[in-house]
N, CA and C atoms as a LAMMPS dump frame, in Angstrom:
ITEM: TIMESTEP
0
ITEM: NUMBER OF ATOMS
594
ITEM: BOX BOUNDS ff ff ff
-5.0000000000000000e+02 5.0000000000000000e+02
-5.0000000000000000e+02 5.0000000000000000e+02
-5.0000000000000000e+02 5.0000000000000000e+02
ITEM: ATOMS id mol type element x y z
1 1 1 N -411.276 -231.969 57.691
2 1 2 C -412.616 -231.642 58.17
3 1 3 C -413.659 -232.098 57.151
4 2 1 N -414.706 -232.918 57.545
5 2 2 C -415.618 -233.922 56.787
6 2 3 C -416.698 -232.051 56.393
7 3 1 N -416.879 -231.684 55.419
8 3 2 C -417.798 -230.555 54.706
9 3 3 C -419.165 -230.572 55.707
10 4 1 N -419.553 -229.428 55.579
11 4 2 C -421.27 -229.496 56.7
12 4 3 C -421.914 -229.584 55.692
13 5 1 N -422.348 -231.036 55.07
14 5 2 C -423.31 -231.345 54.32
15 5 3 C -424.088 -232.664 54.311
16 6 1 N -425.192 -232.634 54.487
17 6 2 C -425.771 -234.231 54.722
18 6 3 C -426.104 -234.824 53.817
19 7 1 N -426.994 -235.854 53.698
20 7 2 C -427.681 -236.627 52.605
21 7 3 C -428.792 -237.387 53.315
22 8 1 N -429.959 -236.966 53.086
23 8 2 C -431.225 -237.164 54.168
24 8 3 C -432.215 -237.481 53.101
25 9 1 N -433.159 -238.951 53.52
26 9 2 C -433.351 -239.972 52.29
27 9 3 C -435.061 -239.815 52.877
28 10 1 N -435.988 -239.771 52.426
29 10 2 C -437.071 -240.021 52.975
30 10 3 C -437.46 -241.006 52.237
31 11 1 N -438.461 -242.566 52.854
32 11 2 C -439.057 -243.196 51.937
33 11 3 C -440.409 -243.54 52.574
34 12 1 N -440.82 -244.621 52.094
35 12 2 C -442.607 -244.045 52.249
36 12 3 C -443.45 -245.072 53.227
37 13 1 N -442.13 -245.078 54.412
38 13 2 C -442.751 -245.544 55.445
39 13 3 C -443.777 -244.335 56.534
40 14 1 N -444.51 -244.792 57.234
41 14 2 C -445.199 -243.37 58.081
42 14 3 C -444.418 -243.014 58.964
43 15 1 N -444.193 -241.745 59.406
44 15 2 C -443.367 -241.195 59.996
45 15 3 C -442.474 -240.164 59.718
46 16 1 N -443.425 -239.304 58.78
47 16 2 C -442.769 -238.042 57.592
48 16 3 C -442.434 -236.857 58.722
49 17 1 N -443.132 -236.652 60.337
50 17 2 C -442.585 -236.29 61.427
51 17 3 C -441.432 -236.029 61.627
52 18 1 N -440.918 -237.62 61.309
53 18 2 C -439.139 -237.389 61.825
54 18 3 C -438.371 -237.248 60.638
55 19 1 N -438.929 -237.131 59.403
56 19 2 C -438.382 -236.176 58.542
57 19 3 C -437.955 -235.254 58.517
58 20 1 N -439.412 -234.836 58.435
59 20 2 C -439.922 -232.779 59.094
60 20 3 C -438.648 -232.232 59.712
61 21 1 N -438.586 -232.916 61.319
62 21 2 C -437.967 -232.431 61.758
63 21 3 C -436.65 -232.55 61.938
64 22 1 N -436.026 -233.611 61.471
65 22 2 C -434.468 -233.954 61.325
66 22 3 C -434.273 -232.452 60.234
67 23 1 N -434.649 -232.435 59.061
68 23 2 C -434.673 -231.157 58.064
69 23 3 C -434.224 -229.788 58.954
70 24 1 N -435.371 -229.706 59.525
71 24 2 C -435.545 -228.373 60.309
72 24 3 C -434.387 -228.108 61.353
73 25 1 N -434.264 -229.344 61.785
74 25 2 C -432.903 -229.235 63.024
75 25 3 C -431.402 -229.075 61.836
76 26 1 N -431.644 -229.716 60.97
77 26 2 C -430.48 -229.511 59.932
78 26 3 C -429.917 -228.393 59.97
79 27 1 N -431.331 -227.597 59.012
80 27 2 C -431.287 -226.636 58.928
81 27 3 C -430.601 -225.313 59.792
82 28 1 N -431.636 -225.343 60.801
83 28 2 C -431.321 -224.522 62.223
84 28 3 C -429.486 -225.126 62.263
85 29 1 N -428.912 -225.604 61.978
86 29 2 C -427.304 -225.569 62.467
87 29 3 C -426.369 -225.651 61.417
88 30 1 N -427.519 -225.014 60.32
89 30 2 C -426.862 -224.497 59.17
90 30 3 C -425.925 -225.734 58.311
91 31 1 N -426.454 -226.597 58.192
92 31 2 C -426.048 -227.578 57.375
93 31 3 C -426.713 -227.416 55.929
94 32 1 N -425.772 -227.969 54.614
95 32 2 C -426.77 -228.042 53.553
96 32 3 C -427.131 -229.07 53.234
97 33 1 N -428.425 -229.263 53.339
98 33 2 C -428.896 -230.915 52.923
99 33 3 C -429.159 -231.186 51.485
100 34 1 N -428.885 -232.28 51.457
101 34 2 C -429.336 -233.168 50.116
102 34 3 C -430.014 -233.991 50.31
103 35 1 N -431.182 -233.928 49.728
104 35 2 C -432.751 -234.3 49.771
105 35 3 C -432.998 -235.111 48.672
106 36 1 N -433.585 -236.962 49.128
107 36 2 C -433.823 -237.571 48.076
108 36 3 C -435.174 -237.972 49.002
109 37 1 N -435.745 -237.885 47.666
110 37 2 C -437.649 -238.707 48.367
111 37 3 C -437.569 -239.532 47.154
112 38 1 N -438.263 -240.548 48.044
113 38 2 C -438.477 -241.619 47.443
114 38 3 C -439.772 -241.522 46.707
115 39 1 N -440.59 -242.025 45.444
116 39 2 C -442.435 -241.959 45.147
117 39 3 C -442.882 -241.723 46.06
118 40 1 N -442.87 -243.259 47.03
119 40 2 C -444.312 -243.303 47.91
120 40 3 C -443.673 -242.634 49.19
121 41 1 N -442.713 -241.899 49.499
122 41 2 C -442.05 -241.149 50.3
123 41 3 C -442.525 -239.809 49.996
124 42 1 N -442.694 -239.456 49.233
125 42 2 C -443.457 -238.007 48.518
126 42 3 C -445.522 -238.099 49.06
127 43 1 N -445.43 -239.103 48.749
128 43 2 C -447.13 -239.802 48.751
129 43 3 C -447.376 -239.283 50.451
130 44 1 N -446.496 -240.006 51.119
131 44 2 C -446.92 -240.427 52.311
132 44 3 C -446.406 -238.919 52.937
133 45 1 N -445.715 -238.184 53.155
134 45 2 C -445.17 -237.165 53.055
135 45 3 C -446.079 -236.182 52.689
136 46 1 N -446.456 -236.205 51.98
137 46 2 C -447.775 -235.003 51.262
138 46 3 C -449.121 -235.008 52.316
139 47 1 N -449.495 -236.7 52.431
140 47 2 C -450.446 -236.838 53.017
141 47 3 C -450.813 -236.436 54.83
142 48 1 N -449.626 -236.729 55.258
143 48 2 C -449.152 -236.662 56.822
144 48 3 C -449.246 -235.46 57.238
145 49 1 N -448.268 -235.064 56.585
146 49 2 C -448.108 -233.452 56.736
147 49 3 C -448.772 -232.454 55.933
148 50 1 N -450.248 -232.452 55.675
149 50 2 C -450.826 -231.467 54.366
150 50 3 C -450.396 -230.663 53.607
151 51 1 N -449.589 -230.942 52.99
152 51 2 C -449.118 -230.418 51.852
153 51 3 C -450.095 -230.724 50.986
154 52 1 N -450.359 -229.084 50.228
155 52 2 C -450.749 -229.445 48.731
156 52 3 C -449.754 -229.357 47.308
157 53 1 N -449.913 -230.349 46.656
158 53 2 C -449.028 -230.575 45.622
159 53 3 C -449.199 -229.726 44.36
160 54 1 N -448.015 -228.733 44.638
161 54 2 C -448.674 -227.716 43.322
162 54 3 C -446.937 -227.239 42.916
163 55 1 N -446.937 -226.922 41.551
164 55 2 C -445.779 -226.628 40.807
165 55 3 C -444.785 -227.401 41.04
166 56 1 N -442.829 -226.987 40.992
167 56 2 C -442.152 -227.616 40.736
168 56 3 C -441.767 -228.041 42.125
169 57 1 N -441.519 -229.71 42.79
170 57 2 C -441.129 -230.16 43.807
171 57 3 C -440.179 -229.816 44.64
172 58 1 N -438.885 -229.299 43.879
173 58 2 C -437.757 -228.579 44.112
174 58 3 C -438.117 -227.272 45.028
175 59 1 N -439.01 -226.6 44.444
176 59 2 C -439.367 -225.244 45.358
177 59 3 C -440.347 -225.642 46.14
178 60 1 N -441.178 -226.757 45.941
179 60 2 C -442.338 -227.095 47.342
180 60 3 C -441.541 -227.107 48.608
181 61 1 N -440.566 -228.112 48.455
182 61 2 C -439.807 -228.571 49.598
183 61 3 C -439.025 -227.211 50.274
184 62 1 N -438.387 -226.523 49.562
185 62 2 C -437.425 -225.025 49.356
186 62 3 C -438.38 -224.499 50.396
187 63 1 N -440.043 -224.029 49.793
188 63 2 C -440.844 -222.934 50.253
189 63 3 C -441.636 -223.906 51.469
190 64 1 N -441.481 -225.339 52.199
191 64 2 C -442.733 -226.071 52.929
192 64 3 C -441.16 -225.43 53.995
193 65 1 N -440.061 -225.625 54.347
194 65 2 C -438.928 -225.662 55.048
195 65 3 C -438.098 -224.336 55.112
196 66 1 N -438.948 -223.639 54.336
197 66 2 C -438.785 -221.957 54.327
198 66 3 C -437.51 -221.666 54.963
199 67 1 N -436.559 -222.231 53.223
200 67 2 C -435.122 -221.933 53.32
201 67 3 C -435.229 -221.099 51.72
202 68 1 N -433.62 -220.388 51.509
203 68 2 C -433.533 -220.04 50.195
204 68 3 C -432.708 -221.038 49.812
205 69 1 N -432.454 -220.642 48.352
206 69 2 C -431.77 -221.651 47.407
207 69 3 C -430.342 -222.123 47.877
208 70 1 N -430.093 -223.049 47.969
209 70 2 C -428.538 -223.384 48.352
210 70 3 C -428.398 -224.276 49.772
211 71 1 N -429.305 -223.988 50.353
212 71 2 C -429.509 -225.041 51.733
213 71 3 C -430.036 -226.431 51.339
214 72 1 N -430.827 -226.5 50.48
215 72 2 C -431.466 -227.697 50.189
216 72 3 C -431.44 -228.343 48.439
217 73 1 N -431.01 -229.163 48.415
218 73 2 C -430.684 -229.961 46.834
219 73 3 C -431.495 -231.022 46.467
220 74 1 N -432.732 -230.862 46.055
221 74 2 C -433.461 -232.172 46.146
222 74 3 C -433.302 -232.733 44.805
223 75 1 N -433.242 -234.31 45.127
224 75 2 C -432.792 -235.405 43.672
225 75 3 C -433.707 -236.136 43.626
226 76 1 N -434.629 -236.402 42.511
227 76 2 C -434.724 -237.513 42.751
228 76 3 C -434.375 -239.013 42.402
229 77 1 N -435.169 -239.525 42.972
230 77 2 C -434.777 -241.278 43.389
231 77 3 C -434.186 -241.461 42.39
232 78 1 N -434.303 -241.42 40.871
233 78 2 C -434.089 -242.02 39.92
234 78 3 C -432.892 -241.449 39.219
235 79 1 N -432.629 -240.338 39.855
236 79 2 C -430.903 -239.828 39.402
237 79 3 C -430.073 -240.451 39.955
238 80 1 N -429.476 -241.673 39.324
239 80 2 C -428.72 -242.454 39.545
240 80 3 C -427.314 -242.258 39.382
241 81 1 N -427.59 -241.192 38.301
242 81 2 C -425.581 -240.63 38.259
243 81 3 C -425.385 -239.589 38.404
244 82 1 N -426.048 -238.974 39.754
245 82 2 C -426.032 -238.017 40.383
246 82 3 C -424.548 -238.018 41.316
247 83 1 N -424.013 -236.57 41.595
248 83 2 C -423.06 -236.852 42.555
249 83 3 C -422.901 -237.263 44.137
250 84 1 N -424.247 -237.529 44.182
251 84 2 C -424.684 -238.215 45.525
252 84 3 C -424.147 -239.742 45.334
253 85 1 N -424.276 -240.423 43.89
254 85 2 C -423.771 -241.848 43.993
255 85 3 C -422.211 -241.769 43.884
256 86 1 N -421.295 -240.896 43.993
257 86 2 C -419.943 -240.611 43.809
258 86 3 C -419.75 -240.883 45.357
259 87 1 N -417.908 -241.987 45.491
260 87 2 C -417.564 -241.656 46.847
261 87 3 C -416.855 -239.855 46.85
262 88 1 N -416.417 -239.452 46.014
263 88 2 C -415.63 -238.385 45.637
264 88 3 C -416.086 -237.219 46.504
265 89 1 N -417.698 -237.53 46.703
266 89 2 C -418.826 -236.56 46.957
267 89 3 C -418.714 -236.485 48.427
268 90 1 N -418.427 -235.742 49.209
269 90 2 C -418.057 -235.625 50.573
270 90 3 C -419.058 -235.064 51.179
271 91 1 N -419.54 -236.102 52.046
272 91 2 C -420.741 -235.527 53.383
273 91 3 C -419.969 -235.915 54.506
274 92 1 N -421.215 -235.559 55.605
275 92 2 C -420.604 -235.594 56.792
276 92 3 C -421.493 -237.258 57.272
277 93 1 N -422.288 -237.607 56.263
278 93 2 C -423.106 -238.531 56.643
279 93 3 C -424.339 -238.709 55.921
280 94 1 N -425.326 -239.672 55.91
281 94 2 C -426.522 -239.68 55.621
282 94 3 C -427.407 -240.683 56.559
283 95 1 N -428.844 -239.795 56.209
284 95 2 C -429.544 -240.148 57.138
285 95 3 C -430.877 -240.994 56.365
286 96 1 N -431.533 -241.921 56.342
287 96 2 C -432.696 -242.373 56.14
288 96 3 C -433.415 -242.29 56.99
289 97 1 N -434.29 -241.243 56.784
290 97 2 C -435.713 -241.121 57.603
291 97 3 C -436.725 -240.49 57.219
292 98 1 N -438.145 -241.462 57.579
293 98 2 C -438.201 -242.974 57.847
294 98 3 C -437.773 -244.113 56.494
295 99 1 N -437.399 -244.762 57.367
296 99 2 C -436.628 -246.089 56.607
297 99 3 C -438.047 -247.101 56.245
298 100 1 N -438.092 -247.62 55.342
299 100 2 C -439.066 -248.475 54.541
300 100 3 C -437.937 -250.079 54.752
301 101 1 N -438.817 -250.934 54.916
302 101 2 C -438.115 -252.627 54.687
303 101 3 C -437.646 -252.671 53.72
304 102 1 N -438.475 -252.201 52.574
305 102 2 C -437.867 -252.614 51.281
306 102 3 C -436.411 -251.426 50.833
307 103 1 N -436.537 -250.222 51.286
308 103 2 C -435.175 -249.808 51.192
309 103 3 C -433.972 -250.603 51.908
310 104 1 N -434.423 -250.817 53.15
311 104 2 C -433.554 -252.014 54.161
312 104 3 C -432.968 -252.699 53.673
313 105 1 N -434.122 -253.634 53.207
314 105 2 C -433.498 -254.958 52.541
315 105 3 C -432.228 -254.644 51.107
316 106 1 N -432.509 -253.439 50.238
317 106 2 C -431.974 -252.755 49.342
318 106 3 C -430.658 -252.57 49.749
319 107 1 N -430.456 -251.628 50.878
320 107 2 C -429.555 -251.327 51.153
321 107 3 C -428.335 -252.281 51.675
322 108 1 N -428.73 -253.387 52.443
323 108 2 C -428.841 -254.9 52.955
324 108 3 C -428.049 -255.479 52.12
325 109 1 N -428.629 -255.44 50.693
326 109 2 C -427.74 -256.756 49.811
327 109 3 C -427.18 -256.055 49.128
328 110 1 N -426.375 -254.33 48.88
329 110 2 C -426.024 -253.856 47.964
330 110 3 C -426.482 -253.675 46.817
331 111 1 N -427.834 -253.677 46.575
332 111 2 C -428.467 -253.719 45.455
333 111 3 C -428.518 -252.599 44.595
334 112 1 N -428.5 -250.926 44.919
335 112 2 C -428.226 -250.154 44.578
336 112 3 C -429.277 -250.042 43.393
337 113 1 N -430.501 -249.99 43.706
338 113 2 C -431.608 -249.965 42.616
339 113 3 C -431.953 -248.274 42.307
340 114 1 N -431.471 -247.936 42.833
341 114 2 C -431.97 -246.384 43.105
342 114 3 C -430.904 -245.538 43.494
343 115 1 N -430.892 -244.175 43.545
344 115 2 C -430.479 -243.307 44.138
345 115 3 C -430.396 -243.354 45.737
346 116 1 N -431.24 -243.529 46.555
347 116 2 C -431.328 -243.722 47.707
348 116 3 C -430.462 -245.234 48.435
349 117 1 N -430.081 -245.847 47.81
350 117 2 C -429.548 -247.445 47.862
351 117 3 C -428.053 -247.291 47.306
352 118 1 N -428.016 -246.349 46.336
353 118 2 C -426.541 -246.266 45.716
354 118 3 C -425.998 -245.375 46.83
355 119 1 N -426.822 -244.019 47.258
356 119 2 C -425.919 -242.987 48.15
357 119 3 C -426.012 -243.925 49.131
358 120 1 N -426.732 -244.864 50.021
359 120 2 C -426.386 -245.767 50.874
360 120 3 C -424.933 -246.532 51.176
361 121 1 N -425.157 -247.333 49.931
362 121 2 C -424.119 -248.071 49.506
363 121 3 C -422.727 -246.992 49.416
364 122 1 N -422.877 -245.643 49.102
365 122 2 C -421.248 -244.922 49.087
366 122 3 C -421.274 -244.836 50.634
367 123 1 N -421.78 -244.251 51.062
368 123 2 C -421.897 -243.625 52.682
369 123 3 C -421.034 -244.606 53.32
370 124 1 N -421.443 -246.136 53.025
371 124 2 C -420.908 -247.542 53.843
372 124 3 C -419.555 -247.67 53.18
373 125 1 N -419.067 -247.407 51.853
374 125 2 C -417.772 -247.627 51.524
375 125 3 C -416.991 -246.965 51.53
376 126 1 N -417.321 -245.44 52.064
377 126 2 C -416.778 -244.566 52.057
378 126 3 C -416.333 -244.326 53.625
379 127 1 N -416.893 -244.945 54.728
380 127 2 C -416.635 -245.196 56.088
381 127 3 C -417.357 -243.685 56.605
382 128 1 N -417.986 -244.002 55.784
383 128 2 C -419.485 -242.647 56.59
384 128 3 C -420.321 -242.885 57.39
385 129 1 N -420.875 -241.617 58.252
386 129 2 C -421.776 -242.844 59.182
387 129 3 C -423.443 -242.678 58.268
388 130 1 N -423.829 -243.572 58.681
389 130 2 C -425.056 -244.297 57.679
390 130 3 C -426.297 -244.52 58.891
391 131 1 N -427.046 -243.731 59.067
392 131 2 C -428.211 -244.131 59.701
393 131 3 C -429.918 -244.367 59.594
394 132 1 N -429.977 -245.387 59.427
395 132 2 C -431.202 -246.152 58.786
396 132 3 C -432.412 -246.066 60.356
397 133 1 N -433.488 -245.145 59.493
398 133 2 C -434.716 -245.726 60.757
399 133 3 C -435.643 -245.907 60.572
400 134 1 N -435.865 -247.357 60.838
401 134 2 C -436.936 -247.944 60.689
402 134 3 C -438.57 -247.694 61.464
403 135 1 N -439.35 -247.732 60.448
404 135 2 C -440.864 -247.261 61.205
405 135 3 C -441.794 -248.632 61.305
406 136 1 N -441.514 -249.583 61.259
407 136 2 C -442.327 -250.949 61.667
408 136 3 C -442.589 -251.652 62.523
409 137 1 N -443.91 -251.844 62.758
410 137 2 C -444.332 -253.213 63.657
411 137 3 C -445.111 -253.923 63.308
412 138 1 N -444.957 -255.07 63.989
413 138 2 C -443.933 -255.619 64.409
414 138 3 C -443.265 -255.998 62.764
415 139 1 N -441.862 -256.515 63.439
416 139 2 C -441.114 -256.964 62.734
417 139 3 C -440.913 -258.424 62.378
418 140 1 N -440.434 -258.877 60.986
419 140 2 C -440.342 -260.114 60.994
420 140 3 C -438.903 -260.976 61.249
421 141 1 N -438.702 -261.996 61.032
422 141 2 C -436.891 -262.533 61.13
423 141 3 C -436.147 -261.826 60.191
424 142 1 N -436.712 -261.683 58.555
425 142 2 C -436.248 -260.962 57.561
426 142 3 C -435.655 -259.696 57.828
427 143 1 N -436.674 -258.859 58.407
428 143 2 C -436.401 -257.95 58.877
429 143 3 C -435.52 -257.643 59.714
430 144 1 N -435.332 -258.468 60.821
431 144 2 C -434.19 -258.228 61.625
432 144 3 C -433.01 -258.939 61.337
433 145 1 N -433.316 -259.765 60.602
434 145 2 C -431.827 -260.089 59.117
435 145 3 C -431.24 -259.168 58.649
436 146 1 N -431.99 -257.968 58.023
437 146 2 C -431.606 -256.995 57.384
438 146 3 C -431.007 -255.927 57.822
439 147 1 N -431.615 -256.144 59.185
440 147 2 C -431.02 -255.045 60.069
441 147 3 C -429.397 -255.051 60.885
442 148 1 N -429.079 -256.396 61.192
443 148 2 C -428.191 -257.044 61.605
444 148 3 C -427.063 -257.112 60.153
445 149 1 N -427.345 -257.086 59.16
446 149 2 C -426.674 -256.871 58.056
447 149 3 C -426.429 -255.578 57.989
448 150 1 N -426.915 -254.645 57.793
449 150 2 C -426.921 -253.567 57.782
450 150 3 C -425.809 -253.062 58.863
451 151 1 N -426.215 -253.446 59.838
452 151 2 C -425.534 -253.114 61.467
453 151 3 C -424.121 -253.588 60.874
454 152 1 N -423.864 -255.057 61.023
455 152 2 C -422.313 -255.363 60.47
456 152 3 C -421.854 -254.785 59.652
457 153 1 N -422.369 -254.259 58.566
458 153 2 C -421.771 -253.272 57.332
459 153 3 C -421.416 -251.903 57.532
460 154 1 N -421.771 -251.304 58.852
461 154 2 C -421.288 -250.305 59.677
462 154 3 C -422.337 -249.144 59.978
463 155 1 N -423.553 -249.26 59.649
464 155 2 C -424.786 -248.809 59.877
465 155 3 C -425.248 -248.555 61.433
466 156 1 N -426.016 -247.54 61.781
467 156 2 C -426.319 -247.508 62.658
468 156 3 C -427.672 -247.776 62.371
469 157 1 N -428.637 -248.384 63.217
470 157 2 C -429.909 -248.406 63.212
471 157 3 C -430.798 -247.935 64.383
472 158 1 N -431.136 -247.048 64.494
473 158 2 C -432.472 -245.808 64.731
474 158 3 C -433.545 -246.572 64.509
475 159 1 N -434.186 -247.119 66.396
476 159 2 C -436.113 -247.597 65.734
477 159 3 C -436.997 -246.455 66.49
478 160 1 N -437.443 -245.84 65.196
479 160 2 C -438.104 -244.575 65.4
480 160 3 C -439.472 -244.957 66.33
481 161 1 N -438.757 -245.138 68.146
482 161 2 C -439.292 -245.478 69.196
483 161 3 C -439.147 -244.613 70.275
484 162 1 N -440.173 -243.806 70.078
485 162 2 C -439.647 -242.348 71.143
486 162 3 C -440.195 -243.068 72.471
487 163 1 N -439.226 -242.389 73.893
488 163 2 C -439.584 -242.34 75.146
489 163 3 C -440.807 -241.16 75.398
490 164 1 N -441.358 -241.672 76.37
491 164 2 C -442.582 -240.231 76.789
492 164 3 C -441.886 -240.267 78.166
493 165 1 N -440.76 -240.541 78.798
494 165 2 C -440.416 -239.81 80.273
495 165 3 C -440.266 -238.29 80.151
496 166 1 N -439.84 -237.639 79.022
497 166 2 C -440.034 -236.582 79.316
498 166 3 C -440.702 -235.549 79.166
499 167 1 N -442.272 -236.352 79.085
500 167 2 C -443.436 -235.803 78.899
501 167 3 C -443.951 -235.024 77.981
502 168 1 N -443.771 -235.762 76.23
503 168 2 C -443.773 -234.831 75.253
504 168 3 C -445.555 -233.975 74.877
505 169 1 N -445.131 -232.939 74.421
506 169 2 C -446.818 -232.006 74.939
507 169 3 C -447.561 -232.548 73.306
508 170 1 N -446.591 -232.413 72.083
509 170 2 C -446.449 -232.345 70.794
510 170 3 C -446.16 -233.226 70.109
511 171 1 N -446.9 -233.323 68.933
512 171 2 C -445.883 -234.687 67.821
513 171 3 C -444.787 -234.014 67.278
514 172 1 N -444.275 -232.828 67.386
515 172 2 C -443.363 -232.505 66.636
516 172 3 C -441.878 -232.771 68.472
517 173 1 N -442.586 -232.729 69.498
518 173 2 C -441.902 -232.98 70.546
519 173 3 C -441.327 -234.59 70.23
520 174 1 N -442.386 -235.318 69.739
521 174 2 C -441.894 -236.82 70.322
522 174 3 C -440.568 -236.939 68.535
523 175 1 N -441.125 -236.333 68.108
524 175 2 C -440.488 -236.343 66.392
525 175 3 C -438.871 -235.987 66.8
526 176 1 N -438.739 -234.84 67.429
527 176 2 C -437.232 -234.078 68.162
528 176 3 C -436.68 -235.143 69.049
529 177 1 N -437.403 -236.177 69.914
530 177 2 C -436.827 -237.007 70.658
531 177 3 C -436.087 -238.128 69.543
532 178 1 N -436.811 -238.576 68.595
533 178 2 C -435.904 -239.402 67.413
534 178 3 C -434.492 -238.175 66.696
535 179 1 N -434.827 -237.248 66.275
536 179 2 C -434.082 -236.405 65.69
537 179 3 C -432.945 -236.237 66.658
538 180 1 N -432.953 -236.2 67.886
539 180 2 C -432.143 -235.934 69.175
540 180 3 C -430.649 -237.1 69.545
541 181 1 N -431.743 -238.299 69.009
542 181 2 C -430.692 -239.406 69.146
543 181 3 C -429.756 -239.804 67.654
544 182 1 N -430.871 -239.427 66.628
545 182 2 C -429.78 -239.144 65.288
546 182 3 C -428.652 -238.079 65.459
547 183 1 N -428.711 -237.524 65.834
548 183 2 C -427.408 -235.834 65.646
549 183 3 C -426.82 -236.902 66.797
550 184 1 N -427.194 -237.126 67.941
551 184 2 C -426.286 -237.778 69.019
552 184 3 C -425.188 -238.192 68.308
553 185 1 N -426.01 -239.454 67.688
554 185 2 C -424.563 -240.567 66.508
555 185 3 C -424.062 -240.029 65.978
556 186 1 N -424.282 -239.321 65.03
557 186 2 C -423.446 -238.089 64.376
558 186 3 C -422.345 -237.323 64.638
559 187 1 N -422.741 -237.298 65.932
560 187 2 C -421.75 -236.387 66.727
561 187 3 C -422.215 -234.901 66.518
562 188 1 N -423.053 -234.554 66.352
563 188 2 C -424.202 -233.297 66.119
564 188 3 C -424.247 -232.47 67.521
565 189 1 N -423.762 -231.368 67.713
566 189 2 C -424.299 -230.862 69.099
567 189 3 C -425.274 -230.177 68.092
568 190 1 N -426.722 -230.28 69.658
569 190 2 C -428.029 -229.55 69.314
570 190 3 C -428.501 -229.745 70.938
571 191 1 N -429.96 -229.546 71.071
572 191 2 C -430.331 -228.924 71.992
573 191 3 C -432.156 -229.642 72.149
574 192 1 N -431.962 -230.77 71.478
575 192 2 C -433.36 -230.992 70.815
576 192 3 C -433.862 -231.72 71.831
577 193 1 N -433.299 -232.515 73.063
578 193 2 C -433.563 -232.918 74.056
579 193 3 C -432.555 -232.979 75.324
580 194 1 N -432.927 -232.69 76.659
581 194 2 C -432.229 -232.744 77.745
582 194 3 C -431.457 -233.403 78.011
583 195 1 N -430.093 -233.102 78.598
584 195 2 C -429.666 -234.518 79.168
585 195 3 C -430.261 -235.007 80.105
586 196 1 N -430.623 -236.286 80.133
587 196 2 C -431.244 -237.255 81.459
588 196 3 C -430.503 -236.683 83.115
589 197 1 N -431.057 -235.928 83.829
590 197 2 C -430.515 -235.855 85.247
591 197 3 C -431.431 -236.403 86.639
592 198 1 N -430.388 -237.458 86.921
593 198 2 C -431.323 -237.615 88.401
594 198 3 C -431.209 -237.143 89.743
């Protein structure tokens, strides 16, 4: 049995939404996450969602997701010999969201510049599932180079492209429709959107 523990990457594309709420759905099914933000993932993140930036980051995130200690492990980017870069380190998966190009491309050539690129890189050698989502438009050839690399290396790729058929009222609604199709891949039962009936 793969441990109920994730590894959920934010970087500092827009779309700190489907952060938010991938977290929160985590949460709610009692998973413990491991939390890496990226700089401008913190930046963009702060800004989106009003957060004010005050004391230690570790308890912002703890007290913004109003969990206690032990649900949430935040690293950051730059702990590189953290046990997040260990295959040893057993999740059930990790998630990037939202995905930045330049993590893409990172993750893409094995480059492993970071914390977020190294736990990448285990997730893929470790035959974990790995889901990258991208927040860009349009896209360039590079880009969908990277993605197609990514994809062959056993990645799933998530384009954080919500449907409105089922008439979302909320941004935190259309945010649950991305979060809905991540747990899908996963193999996640949740409840975050309907099944389609005609």
């Amino acid at each position: 049995m793969r441990p109920k523990r994730i590894v959920v990457a934010v970087t500092g594309a827009s779309g700190s939404v489907y952060a938010e709420r991938m977290i929160l759905a985590l949460l709610k099914l009692d998973f413990e996450i491991h939390l890496i933000f990226s700089d401008a993932g913190k930046e963009v993140f702060f800004q989106e969602r009003d957060i004010k930036i005050t004391g230690n980051l570790d308890e912002l995130f703890k007290n913004f997701f109003g969990v206690q200690t032990g649900k949430i492990f935040y690293y950051s980017v730059k702990e590189i010999g953290s046990s997040l870069a260990s295959g040893s380190f057993r999740t059930f998966g990790m998630v990037v969201v939202p995905c930045t190009m330049k993590t893409l491309s990172g993750i893409a050539n094995g480059s492993s510049q970071n914390l977020i690129e190294r736990a990448a890189d285990v997730t893929l050698k470790e035959k974990r599932r790995l889901i990258l989502v991208p927040r860009e438009t349009p896209v360039s050839k590079i880009h969908l180079k990277n993605m197609l690399a990514c994809s062959e290396a056993g990645a799933d790729i998530v384009l954080a492209s919500p449907g409105f058929y089922y008439k979302p009222k909320t941004i935190e609604e259309i945010g649950d429709f991305i979060v809905a199709r991540i747990l899908n891949l996963l193999n996640i039962e949740n409840d975050l959107l309907d099944e389609w009936k005609t």
